[in-house]
C-alpha positions in Angstrom: 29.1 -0.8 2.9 28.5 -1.1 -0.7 29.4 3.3 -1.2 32.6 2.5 1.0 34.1 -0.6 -0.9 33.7 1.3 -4.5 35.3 4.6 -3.0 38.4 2.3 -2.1 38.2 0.9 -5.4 37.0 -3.0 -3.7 35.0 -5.2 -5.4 31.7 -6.5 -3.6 30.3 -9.5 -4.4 27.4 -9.5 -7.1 25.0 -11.0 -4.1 25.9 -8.6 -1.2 24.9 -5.5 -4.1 21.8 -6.6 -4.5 21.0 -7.7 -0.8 22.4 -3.7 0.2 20.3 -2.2 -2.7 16.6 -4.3 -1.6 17.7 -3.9 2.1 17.3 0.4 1.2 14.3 -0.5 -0.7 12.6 -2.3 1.7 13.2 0.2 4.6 12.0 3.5 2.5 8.4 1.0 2.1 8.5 0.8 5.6 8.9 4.5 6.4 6.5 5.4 3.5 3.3 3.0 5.3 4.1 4.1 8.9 3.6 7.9 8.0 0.5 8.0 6.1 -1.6 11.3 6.8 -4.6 10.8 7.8 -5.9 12.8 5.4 -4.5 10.4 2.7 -6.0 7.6 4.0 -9.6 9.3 3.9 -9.0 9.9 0.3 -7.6 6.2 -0.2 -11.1 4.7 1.7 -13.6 7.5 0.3 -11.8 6.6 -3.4 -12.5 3.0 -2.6 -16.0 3.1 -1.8 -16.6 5.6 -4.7 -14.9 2.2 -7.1 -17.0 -0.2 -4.9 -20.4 1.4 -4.9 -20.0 2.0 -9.0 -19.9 -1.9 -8.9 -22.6 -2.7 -6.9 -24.9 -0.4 -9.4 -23.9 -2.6 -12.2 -23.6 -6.0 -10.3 -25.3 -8.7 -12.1 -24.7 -11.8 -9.5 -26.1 -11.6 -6.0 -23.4 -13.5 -4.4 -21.1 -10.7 -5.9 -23.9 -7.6 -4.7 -23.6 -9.5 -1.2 -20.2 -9.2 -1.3 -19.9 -5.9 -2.6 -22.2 -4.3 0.3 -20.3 -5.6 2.7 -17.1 -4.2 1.6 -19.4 -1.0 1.5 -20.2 -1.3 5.2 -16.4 -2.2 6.0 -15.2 1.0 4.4 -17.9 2.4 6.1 -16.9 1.8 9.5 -13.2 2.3 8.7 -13.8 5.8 7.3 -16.3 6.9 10.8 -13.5 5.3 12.9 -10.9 8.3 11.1 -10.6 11.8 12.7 
């Protein structure tokens, strides 16, 4: 709508610019998550563990060791459940 009123030389209003521009943005997100290989989402979990075991070796606070072995097991699971 926004192309078509600047090829006839219309002006748009300032609001309905930015509403087109964040409305393109916001469906390229969209196609971008829903077609994530599976491949890249193995190297996004195995990446994560790698970051989460690192800071379970240096953990000082067991509340925060606790909580970081759980994530551990979470990525885990979520990794076994991939093809």
């Amino acid at each position: 709508m926004v192309a078509i009123a600047a090829e006839k030389g219309l002006r748009v209003a300032r609001g309905f610019e930015s509403k087109s521009v964040a409305d393109q943005q916001e469906s390229a997100q969209d196609r971008r998550k829903s077609v994530e290989p599976p491949l890249a989402r193995r190297r996004t979990l195995e990446l994560a563990r790698v970051d989460v075991q690192r800071r379970l070796e240096t953990a000082g606070s067991d509340s925060y060791r606790e909580m970081l072995k759980r994530t551990l097991a979470a990525l885990d699971k979520e990794l076994a459940q991939l093809p």
